[in-house]
N, C-alpha and C positions, 0 to 999 in steps of 0.2 A: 524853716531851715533855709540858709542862705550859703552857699556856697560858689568858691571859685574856681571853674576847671582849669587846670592845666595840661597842655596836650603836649610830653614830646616825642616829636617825628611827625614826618610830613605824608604819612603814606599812605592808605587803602586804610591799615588798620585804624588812623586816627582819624581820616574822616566818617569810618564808621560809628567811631566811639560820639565824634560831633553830633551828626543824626539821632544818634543814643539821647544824648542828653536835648538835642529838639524836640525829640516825642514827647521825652518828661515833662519839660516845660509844659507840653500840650498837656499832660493827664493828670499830672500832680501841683494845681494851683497852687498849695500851700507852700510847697516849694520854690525858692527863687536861686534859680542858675542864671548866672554871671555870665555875662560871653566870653566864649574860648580864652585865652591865652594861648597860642603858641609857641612851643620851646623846640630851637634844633639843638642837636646834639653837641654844636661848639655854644649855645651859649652858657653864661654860667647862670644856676638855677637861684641862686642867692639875689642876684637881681630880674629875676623875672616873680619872687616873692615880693620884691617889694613894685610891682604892678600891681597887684591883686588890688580889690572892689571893695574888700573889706569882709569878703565872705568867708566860710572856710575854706582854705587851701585845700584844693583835692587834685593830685596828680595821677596822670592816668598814661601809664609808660606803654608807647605804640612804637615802639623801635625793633630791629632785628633781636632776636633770643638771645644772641648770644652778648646781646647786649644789657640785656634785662639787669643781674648782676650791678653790673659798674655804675649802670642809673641808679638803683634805688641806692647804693652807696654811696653815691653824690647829693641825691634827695637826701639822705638820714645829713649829712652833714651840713647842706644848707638851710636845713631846722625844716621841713617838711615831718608834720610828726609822721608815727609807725602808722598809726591805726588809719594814715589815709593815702598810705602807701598803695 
């Protein structure tokens, strides 16, 4: 399995999500994580898709709650599928 993280926001919550996916690396060989992508909240997500490594797109929303919402409707639009919402 190869996949591409995508992190946005810059905050506590996503550098913990970072760490997250360093352990993996460590435990799950067969697995190959991409390194980070980071996304702020002004950029737009359509071009931070076409960074990606080639892996699958995996977005990982670490922004305020109340922002949760308007992210993944931003993700659903710039063709981030559902299931790696």
């Amino acid at each position: 399995m190869q996949i591409q993280p995508f992190i946005l926001g810059r905050g506590r919550a996503g550098h913990a999500i970072e760490k997250s996916l360093d352990f993996l690396r460590s435990i799950e060989p067969d697995w190959q994580i991409e390194p980070v992508i980071w996304i702020s909240r002004e950029d737009p997500l359509e071009a931070a898709l076409g960074m990606s490594s080639g892996g699958e797109p995996v977005l990982f929303i670490a922004n305020p709650h109340g922002m949760h919402a308007k992210s993944i409707l931003r993700a659903e639009k710039a063709d981030f599928q559902k299931n790696y919402l």
